[in-house]
C-alpha positions as CSV (number, residue, x, y, z in Angstrom):
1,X,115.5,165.8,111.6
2,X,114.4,164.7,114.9
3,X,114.9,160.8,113.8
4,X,118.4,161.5,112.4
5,X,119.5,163.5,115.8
6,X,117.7,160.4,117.5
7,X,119.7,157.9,115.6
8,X,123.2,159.9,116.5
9,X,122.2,159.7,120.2
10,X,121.4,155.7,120.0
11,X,124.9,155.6,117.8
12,X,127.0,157.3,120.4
13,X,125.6,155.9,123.4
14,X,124.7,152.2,122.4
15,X,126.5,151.6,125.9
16,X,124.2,153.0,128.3
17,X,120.8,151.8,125.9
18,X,122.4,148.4,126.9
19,X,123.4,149.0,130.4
20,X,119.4,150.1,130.5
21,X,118.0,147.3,129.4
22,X,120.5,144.9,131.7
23,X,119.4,146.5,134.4
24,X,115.3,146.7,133.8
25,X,116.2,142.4,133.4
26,X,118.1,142.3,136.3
27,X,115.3,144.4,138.6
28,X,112.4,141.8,137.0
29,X,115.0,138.9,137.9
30,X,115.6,140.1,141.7
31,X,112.0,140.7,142.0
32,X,111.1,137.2,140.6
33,X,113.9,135.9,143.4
34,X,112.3,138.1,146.1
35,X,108.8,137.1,145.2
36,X,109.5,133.1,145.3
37,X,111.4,133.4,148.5
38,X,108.6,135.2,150.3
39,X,105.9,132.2,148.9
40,X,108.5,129.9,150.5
41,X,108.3,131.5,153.7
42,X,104.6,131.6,153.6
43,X,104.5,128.0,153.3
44,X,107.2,127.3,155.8
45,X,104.7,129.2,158.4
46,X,101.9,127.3,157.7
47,X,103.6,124.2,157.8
48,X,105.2,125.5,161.3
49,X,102.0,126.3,162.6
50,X,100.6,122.7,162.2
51,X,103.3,121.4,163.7
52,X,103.6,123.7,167.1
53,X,99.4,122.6,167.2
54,X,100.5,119.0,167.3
55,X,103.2,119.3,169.8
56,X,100.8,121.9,172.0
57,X,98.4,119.1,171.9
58,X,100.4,116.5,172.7
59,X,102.1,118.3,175.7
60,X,98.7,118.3,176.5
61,X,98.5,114.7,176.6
62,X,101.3,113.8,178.1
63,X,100.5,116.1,181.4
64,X,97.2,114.5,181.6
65,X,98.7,111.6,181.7
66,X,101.3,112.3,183.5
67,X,98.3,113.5,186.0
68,X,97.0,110.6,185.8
69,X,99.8,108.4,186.7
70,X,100.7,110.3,189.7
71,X,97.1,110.0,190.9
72,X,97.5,106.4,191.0
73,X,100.6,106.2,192.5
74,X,99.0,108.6,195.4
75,X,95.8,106.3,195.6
76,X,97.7,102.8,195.6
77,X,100.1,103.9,198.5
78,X,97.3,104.9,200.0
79,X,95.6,101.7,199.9
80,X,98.7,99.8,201.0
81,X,98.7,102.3,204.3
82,X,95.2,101.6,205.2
């Protein structure tokens, strides 16, 4: 009895059996999408990250340098007024 009364329920509503199962695919799909996109943005920051490093070193560089320069400039005009 209780496989025939299951068989009329799947028989009359086949539709919402299906809509089910669309939507348990569709959930797994989204969290697939969700799950790559965060790895992407994971390696994004890393990649980032490396970069500001370089350019925090470099600035670093460049105003020692740029120290540098200035202190000659400083020390040659004062030469020239001795």
């Amino acid at each position: 009895m209780e496989t025939n009364s299951a068989n009329q329920f799947l028989a009359k509503n086949w539709s919402i059996i299906i809509w089910f199962v669309v939507a348990v695919f569709t959930a797994g799909s989204v969290f697939a999408e969700f799950t790559s996109l965060k790895n992407e943005v994971e390696i994004l920051n890393q990649r980032l990250d490396k970069k500001i490093k370089v350019i925090n070193g470099l600035e670093d560089r460049i105003l020692f340098l740029e120290k540098e320069v200035e202190f000659e400039k400083g020390y040659l005009k004062g030469k020239e007024e001795q």
